[in-house]
PAKOLLUM-366769 format. One record per residue (C-alpha): residue in three letters; z negated, x, y. Coordinates in steps of 0.001 Angstrom, whole numbers, plus 524288, in hexadecimal, padded with zeros to 5 digits. Layout:
BEGIN
ALAZXY/...
***
This chain:
BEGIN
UNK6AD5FCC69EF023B/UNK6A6ADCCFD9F08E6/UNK69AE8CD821F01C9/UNK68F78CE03EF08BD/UNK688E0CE76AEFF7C/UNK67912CE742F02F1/UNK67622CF485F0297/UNK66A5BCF27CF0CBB/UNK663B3CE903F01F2/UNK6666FCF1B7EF5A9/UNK661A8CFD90EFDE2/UNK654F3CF4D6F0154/UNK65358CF21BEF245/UNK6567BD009BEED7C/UNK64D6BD04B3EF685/UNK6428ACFBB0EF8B8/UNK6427CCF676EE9A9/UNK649A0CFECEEE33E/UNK642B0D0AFBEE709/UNK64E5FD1406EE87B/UNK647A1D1FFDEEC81/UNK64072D1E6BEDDDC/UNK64EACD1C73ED9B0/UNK652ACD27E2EDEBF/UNK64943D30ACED901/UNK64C45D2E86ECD1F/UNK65513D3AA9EC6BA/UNK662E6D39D6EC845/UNK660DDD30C0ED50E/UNK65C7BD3A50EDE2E/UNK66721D35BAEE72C/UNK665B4D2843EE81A/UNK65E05D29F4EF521/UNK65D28D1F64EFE37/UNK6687BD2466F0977/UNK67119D2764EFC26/UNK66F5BD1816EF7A5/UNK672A1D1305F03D2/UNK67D73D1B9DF05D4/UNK68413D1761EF8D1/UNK6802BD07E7EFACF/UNK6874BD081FF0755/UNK69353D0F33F01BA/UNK69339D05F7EF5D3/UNK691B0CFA5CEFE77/UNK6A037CFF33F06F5/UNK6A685D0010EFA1D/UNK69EC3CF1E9EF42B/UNK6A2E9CEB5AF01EC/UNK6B0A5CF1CFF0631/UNK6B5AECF27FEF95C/UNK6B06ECE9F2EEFEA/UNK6AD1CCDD8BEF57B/UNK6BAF6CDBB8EFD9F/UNK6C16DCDC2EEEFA3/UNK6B75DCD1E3EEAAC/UNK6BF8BCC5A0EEE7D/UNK6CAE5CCD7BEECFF/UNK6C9E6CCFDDEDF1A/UNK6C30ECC18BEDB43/UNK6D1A5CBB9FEE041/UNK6D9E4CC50FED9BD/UNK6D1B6CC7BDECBE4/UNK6D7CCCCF17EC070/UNK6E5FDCD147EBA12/UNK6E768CD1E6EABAC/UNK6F338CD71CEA389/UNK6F6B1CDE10E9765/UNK6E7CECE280E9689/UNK6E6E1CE7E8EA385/UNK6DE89CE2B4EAFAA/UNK6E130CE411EBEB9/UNK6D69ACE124EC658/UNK6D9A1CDE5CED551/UNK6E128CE6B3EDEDF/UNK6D4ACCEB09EE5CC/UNK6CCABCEF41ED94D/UNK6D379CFB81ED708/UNK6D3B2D0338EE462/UNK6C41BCFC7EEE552/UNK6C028D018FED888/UNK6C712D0F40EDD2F/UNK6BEE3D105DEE7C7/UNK6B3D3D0D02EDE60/UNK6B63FD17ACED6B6/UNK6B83CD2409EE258/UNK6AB3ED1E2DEE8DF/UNK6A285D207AEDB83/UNK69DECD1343EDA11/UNK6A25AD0F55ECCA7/UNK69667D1471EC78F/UNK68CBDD195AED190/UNK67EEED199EEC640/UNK68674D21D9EBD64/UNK68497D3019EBB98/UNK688BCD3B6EEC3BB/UNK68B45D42E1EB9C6/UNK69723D383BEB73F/UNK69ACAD3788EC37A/UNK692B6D2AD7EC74A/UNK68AE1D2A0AED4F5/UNK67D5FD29EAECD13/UNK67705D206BED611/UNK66AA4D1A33ED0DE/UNK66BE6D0D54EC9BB/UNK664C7D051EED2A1/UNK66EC5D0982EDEBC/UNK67B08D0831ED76F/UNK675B7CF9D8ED4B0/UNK677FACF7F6EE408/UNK6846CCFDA1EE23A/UNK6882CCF505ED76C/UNK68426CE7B7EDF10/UNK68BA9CEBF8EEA8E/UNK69759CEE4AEE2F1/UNK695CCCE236ED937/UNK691ECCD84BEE4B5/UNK69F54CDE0FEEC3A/UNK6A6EDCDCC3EE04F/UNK6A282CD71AED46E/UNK6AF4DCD7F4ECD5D/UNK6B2BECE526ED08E/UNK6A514CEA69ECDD6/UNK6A511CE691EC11D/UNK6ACF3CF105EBC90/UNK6A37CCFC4FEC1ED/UNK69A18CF78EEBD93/UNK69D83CF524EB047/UNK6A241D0417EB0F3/UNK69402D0818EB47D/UNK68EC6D00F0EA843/UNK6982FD097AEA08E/UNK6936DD1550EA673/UNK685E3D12CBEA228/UNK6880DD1153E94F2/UNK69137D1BF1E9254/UNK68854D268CE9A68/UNK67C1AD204AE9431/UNK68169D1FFDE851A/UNK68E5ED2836E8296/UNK69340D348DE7F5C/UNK6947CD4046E87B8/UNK6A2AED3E4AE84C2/UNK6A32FD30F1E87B2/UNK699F4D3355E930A/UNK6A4CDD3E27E97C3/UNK6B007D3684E959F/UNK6AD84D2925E9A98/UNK6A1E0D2B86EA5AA/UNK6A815D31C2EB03E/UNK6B4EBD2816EB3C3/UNK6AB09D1D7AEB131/UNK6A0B7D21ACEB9BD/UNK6AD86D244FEC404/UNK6B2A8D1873EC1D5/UNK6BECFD1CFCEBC94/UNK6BCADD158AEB101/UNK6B4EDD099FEB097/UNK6ACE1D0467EA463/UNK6A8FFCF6F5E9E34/UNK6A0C7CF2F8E9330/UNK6A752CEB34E8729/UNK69CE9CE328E812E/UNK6A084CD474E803E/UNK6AA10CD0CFE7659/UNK6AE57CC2F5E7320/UNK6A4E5CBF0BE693E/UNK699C8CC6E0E6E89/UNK695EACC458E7D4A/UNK686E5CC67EE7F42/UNK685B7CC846E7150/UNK68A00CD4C9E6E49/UNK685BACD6ECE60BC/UNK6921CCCE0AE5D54/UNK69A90CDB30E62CD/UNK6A749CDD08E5ADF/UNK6ADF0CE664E6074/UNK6B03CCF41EE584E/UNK6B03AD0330E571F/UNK6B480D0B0BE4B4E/UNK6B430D18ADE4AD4/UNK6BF68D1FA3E4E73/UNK6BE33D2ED3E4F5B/UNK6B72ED325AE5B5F/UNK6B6FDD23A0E6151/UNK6B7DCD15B2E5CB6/UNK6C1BAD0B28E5B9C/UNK6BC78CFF63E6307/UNK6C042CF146E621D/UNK6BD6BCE49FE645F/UNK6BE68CDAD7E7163/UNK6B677CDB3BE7E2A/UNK6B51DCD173E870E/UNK6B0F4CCF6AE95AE/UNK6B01CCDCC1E9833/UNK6B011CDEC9EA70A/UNK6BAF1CE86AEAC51/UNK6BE4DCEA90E9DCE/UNK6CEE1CEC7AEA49A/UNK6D111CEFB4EB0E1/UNK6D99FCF77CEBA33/UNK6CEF8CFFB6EC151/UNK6CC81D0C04EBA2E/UNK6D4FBD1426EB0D3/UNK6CC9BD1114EA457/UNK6C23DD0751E9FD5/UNK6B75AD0C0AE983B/UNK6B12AD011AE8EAB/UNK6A4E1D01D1E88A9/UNK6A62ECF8E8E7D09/UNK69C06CF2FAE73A0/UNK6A2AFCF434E64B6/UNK69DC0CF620E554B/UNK69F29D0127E4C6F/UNK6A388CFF11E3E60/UNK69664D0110E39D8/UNK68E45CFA8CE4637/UNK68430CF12EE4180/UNK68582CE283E463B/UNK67DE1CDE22E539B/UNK67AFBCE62EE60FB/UNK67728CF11CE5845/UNK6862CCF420E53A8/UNK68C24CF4D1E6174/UNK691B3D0218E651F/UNK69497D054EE7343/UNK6A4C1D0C61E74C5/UNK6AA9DD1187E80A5/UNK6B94FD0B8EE7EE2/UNK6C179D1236E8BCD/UNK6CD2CD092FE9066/UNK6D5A7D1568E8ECB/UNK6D017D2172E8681/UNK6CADFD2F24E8D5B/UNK6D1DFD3B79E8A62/UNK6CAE6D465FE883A/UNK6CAFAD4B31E96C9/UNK6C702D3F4BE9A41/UNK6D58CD37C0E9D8A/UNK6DA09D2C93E97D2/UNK6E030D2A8AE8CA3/UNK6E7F8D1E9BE8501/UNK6E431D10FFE86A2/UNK6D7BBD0BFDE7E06/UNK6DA19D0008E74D6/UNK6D295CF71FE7D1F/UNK6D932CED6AE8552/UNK6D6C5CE333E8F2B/UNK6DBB6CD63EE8947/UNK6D75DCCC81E9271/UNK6CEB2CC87DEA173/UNK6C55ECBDD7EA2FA/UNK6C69ACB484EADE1/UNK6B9EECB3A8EB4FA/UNK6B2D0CAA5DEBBE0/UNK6AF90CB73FEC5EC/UNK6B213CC5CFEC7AD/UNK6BFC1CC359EC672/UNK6C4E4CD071ECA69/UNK6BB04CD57EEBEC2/UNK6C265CD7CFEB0AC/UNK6BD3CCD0B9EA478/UNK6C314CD6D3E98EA/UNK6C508CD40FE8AB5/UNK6C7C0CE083E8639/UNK6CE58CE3BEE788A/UNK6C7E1CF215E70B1/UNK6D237CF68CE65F6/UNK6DFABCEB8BE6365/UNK6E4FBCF815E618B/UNK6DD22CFF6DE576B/UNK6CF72D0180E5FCB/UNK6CB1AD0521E6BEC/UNK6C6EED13CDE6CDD/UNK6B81ED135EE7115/UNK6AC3BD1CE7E7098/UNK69EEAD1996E6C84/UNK694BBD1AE5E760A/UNK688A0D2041E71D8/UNK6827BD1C59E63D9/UNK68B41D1245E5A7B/UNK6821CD037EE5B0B/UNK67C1AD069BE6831/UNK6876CCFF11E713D/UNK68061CF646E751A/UNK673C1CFE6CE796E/UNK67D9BD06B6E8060/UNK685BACFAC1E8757/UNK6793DCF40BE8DB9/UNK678F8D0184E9456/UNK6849CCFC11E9BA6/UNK67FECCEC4FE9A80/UNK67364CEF2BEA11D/UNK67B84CF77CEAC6B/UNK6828CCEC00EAC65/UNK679D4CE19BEAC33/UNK67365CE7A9EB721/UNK67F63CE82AEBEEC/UNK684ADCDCA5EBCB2/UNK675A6CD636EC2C7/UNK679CDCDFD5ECE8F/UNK687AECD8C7ECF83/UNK681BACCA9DECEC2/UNK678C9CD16FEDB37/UNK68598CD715EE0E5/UNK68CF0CC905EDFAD/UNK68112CC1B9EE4D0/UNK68104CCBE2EEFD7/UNK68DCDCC9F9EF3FC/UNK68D4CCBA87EF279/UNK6824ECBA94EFABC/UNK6886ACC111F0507/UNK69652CB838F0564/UNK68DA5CADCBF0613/UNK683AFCB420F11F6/UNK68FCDCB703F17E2/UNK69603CA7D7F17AD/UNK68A31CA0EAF1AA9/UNK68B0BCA95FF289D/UNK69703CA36DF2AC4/UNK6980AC978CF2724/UNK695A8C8DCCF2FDC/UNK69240C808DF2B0D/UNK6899BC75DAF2CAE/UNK67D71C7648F35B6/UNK672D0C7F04F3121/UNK66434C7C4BF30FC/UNK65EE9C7F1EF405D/UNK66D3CC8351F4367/UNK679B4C7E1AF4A68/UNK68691C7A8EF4539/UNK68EBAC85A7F42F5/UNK6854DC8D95F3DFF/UNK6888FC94E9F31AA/UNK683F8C90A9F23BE/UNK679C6C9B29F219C/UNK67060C93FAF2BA0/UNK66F38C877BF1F37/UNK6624FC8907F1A41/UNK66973C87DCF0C37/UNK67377C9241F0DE3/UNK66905C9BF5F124F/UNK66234C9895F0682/UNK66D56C9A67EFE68/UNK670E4CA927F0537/UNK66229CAC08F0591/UNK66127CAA2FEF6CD/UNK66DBFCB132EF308/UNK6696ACBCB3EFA49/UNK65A2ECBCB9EF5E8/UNK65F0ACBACFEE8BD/UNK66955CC59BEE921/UNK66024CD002EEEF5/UNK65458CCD5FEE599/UNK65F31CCE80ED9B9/UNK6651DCDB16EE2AD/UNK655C4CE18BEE13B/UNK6525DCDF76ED3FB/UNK65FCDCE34BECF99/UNK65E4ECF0CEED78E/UNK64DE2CF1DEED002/UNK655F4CF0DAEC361/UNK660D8CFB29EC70F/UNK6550DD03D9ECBCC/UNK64D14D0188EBF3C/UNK6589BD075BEB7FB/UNK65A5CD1431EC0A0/UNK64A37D166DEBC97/UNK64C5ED11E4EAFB0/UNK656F5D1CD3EAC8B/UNK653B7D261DEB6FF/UNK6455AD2863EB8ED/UNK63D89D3359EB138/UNK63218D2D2EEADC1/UNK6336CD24D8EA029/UNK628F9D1A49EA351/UNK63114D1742EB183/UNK63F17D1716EA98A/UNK63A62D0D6DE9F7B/UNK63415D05D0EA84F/UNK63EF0D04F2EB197/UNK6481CD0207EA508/UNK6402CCF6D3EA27B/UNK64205CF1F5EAF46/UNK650ADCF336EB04B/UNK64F36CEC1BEA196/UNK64839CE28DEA7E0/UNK6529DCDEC3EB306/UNK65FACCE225EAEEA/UNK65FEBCD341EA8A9/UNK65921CCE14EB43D/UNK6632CCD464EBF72/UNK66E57CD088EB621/UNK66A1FCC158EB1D6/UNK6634ECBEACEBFDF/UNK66B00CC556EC9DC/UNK677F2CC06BEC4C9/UNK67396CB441EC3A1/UNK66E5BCB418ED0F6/UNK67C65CB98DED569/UNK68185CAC3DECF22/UNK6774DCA34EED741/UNK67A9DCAD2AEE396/UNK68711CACABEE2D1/UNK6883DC9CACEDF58/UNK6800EC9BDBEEB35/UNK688FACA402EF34D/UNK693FAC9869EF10B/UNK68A88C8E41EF5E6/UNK6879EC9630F014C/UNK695AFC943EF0521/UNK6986FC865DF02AC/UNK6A4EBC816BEFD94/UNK6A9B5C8E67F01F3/UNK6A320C95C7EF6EE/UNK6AAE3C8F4EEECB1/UNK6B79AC9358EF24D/UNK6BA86CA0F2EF021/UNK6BE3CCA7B8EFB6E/UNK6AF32CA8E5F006E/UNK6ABFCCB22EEF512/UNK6A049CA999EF1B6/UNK6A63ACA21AEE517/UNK6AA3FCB155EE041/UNK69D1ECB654EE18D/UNK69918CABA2ED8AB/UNK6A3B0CAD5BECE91/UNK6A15CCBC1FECF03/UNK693DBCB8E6ECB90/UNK69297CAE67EC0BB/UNK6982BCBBFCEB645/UNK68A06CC4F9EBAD6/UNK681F0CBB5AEB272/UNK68B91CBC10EA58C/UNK690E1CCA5BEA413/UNK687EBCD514EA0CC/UNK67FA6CC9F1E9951/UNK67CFFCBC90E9DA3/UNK6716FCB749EA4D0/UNK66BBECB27EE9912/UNK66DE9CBE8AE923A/UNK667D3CC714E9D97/UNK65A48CBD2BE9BBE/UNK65A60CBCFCE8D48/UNK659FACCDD1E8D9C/UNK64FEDCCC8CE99E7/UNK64886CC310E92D1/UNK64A45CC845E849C/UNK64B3BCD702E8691/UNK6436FCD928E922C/UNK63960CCFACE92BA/UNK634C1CCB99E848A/UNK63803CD7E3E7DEF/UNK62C0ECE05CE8554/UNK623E4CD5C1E87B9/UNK627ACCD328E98B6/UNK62412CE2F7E9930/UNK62EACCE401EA245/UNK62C75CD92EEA91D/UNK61ECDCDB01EAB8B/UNK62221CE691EB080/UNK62BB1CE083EBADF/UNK62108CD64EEBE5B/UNK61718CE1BCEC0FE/UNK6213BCE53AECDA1/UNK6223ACD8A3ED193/UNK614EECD8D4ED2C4/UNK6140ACE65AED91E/UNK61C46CDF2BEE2F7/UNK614F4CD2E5EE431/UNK60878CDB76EE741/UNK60DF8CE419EF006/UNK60C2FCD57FEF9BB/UNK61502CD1FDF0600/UNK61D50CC5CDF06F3/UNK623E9CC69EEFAB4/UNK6187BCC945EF08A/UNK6196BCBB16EEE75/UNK626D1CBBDCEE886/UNK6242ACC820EDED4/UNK61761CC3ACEDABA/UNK61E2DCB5C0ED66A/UNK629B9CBC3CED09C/UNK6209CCC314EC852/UNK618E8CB8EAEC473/UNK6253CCB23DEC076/UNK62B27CBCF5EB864/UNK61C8ACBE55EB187/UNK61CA6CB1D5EAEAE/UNK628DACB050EA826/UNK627F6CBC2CEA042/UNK61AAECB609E99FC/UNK620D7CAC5DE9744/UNK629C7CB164E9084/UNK6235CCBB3DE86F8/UNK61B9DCAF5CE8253/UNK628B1CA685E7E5E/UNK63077CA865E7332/UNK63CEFCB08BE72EA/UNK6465FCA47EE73DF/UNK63D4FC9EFAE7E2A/UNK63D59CAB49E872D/UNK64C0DCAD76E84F5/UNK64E90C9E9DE88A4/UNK6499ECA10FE949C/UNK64E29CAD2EE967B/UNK657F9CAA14EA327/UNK64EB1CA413EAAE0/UNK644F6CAFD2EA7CA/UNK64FCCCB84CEAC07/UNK6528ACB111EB9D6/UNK641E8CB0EBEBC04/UNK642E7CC021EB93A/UNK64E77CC15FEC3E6/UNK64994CB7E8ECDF4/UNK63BD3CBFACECD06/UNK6413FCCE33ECCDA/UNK64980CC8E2ED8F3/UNK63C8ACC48FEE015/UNK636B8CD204EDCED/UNK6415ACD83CEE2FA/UNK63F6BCD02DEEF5A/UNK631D8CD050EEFD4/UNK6324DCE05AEEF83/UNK63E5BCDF55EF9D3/UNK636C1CD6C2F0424/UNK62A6BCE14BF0214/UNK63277CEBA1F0355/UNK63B3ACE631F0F6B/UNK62E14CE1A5F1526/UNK6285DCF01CF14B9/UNK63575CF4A1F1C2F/UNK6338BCEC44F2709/UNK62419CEFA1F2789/UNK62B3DCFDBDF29E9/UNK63447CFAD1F3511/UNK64069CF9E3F2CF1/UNK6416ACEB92F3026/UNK64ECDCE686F2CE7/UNK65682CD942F29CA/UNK658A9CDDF0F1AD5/UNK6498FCE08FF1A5F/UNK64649CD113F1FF2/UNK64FCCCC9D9F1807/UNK64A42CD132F0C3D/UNK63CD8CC8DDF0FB8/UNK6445ECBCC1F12DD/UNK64C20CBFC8F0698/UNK63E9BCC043EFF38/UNK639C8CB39DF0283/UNK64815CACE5EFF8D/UNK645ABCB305EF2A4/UNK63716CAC90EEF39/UNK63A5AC9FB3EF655/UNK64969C9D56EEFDF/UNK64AA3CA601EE468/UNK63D6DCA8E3EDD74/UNK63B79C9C5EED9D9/UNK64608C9A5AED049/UNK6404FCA57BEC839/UNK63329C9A7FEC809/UNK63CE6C915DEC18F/UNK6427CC98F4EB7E1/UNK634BEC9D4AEB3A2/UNK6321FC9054EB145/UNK63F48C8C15EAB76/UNK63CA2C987EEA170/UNK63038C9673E9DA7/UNK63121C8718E9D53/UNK63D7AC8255E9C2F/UNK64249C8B1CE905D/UNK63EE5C8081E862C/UNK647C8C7855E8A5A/UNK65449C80CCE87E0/UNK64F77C8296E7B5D/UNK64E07C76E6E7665/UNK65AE7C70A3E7C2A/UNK66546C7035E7188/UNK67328C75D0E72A9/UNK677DBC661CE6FC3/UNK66F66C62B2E7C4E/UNK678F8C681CE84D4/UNK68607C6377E7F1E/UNK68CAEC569FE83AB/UNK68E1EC4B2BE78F5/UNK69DDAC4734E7B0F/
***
């Protein structure tokens, strides 16, 4: 399975739609110059390619071991996740001062979709770290902050996030699990389940961030309290100490990312888990979407990453496979001359590279939005990272699904056998649409939070680019100026429904919003490659980005069409079907 990360493409987007230089100006980023990007792409891409990706099959065959509350993960994890450590990429955003890289946002987004669409399984658990990291510099205690920052930023310890417990999934006012004041911490316990690399065998201690009640919390969202609850407890010069009463009492078995640990984890059988409020007591859950939006945001990079990768196994077997006679061609011939495989490859990759772009806008909204100096540019920019954080987590890892599902047709009988990598892709894939918040979850906030509650401000705003794009003319003002007209159209339409009306249609608003932000993004790419080549820098990247273009208006544009019309006509019909409609009479 081999991986090659696209650093030319992300440095095209960071560049020419991304505005890096902008990026780099910005305080703190002074460093982030162009020759500095490319330099740490192209060293992230050796580690994403040599390391990463050869383990990929490697560790889908051999998966996890589970006894007496402990989990191995495979033979090559270890020394790989070793070498992650020394080479600083466990967390390259975070903070200098920690010991982190402090590479914008929008950078370390390309870094993340390297490593994810090498790895997906492995990947997880850095990334899940990172999300830790957030919360914990953004909300704790200098003490916290000085105990638990540094070996997380390093890598030395890795972090998760302990929200979902067996009566609560998505619903997390229905949270059980308790603290009670004990001295200078808290006794936590309760149950936890699916939390991702909750056990494992890579680092010397786990640090959870876990969602609990005080005594005296009120009931709902607004009594959650956020608790860091270490695997093993810190001394006071920062060693370990004695195991914490939290243990690992069982592993799912996945459909995918089998080499990935799913943990039902146990707080306090034995009395309570120690654990130590972060920030206020009833703000948990504020604090925790500090690490859910990292996340949701990086898990839309990993569908990217596993779309990526399943695009290129299947490039790479339609060049040699030879079967059939293609159109105009001889026998012999390999299967990537069929009109309907190059279809196929030509929408996974147009697809893939529009999600890549408006992924890498997002990641750059959120450098500006906590960077910049001027209040007007932060909020607006916060708005705007509001604004797609649902859409690159619904619509990209959705589109990694469809990708990937395509990649297995793309190889014939041979994709559903599971040496060719292509059936693992698509495994790997079907979990980016459920954790982090389903698909219908990501539209009902986009829809809900984003769009009714200021009145399509937001989205009016992202509409006013697309038109900036659409007038700015050349072959692909056609595609922005329709993909704004589509996303107008739908938002009207909804501010004039009803709330159960809008919310009903709420996924296929979602998918119009992604399909449209993608044609943006490859409207402003074929402008921007087509000013290159006006300047001599002609290139074969630069022409398949206006080939790429027109794939995306002919083939992929006009689903977004249909699920306008599917939201704002067919929405009445869902309604009114009863549950006993769709049962079977024995």
């Amino acid at each position: 399975m081999t991986y090659n990360a696209p650093v030319q493409d992300m440095i095209f987007v960071l560049e020419d739609l991304c505005d890096l230089e902008g990026v780099a100006a910005l305080p703190g980023l002074e460093d982030a110059t162009p020759d500095m990007v490319r330099a740490i792409l192209e060293e992230a891409a050796k580690y994403a390619g040599q390391v990463l990706a050869p383990m990929n099959r490697a560790g889908d065959l051999a998966g996890l071991k589970f006894a007496d509350g402990e989990v191995t993960t495979p033979a090559e994890w270890k020394p790989a996740y070793q070498t992650l450590v020394e080479m600083g990429w466990n967390s390259p955003a975070a903070d200098p001062e920690h010991g982190g890289m402090g590479l914008p946002q929008v950078v370390n987004a390309c870094v993340q979709e390297m490593f994810q669409g090498a790895n997906m399984a492995f990947q997880l658990c850095p990334m899940l770290t990172q999300g830790a990291i957030e919360a914990i510099e953004g909300y704790a205690s200098d003490d916290l902050k000085h105990a638990y920052l540094p070996k997380l930023v390093t890598g030395e310890w890795t972090g998760t996030m302990n929200l979902t417990e067996p009566q609560a999934g998505s619903d997390l006012a229905a949270v059980r699990s308790k603290a009670v004041p004990e001295g200078d911490h808290y006794l936590v316990s309760g149950q936890k389940i699916f939390i991702t690399y909750g056990e494992h065998d890579l680092a010397e201690n786990i640090v959870h961030l876990v969602l609990a009640r005080l005594p005296d919390a009120p009931s709902g969202v607004k009594g959650i309290s956020l608790f860091v609850v270490p695997k093993f407890l810190v001394n006071a010069d920062g060693s370990l100490g004695q195991r914490n009463d939290v243990r690992c009492v069982s592993i799912e078995h996945k459909l995918g990312i089998h080499a990935s640990p799913t943990c039902t984890l146990a707080f306090g059988d034995e009395g309570g888990a120690t654990g130590y409020l972060v920030g206020e007591p009833n703000r948990g859950l504020e604090y925790m979407f500090a690490m859910m939006n990292n996340a949701r945001l990086n898990v839309g990079i990993q569908g990217i990453g596993v779309s990526e990768h399943a695009t290129q196994t299947a490039v790479a077997y339609a060049m040699e496979r030879r079967q059939g006679k293609p159109a105009d061609g001889a026998n012999g011939e390999t299967i990537i001359g069929h009109p309907d495989v190059r279809r196929m490859l030509a929408v996974m990759r147009a697809r893939t590279d529009a999600a890549r772009g408006v992924a890498l806008r997002a990641a750059r909204s959120l450098d500006f939005a906590t960077r910049s100096e001027d209040a007007a540019l932060r909020a607006a920019h916060q708005r705007r990272v509001d604004l797609l954080i649902p859409i690159v987590k619904g619509w990209a890892t959705e589109m990694s699904v469809e990708t990937a599902s395509l990649g297995v047709q793309v190889h014939g009988g041979m994709g559903y056998v599971e040496e060719t990598g292509a059936a693992q892709h698509l495994r790997d894939a079907r979990i980016t649409t459920i954790y982090e918040g389903t698909t219908g979850i990501q539209a009902l906030d986009l829809v809900g939070r984003k769009i009714l509650r200021d009145g399509g401000a937001a989205a009016g705003e992202l509409v006013d680019e697309m038109r900036a794009t659409a007038n700015a003319g050349g072959e692909s003002a056609a595609l922005a100026s329709e993909a704004a007209d589509l996303i107008e159209e739908t938002v009207a339409w909804l501010l004039a429904q009803e709330p159960k009306t809008a919310l009903a249609s709420a996924s296929n608003v979602l998918e119009v919003f992604g399909l449209c932000a993608g044609a943006w993004v490859m409207a402003d790419a074929a402008r921007a490659a087509s000013a290159r080549i006006e300047a001599g820098q002609d290139s074969g990247h630069l022409r398949a980005k206006l080939r790429l273009a027109r794939v995306y208006a002919s083939h992929v544009l006009p689903r977004a069409r249909a699920c306008r019309d599917v939201a704002t006509a067919g929405t009445e019909a869902i309604l009114d079907l009863p549950a006993a409609d769709l049962l079977v009479e024995a």
